[in-house]
N, C-alpha and C positions, 0 to 999 in steps of 0.2 A: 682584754688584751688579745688581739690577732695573733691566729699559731702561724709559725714557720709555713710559707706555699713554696712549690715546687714546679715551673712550668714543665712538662715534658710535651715531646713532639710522639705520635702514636700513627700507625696506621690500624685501621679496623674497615672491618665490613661494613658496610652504608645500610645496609639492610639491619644488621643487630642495632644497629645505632639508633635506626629509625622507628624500631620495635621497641626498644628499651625506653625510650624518650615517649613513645607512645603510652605505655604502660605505665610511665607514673607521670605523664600530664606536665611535664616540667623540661626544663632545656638539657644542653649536654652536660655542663657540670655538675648541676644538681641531680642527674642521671645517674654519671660514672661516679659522683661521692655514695651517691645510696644505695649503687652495686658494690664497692668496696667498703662500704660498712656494713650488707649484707656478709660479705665475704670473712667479716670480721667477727660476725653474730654466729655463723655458719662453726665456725674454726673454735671457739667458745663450746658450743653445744658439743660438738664433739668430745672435745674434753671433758665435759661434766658426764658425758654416756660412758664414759674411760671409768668414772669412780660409782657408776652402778654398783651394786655390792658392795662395796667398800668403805660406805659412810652411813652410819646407823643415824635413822632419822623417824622419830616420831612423833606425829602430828596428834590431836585430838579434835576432831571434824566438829564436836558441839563447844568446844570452848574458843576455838576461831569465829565461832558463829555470833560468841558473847559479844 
């Protein structure tokens, strides 16, 4: 099932554009979707650095290894 799209009109620098596109090999949509899901992975981690301390977690390193 296709999600909801959204055209919008943008201006941006020709140069990040051209860097960005460059950098992952791919055109501008598949670009600007895998900076804004960066952004989304980005926004995440932060929040889990938020609950450092505050979530008791204990691993055992030889029985993950089982």
């Amino acid at each position: 099932m296709a999600q909801p799209q959204r055209k919008i009109t943008v201006k941006l620098p020709v140069e990040a554009i051209e860097n960005a596109m460059r950098a992952t090999g791919q055109g501008l949509t598949p670009t600007l979707l895998e900076g804004l899901r960066e952004l989304e992975r980005r926004g995440k981690r932060s929040a889990l650095r938020k609950l450092r301390g505050k979530v008791r977690f204990e691993l055992s390193l030889q029985e993950t290894r089982r």
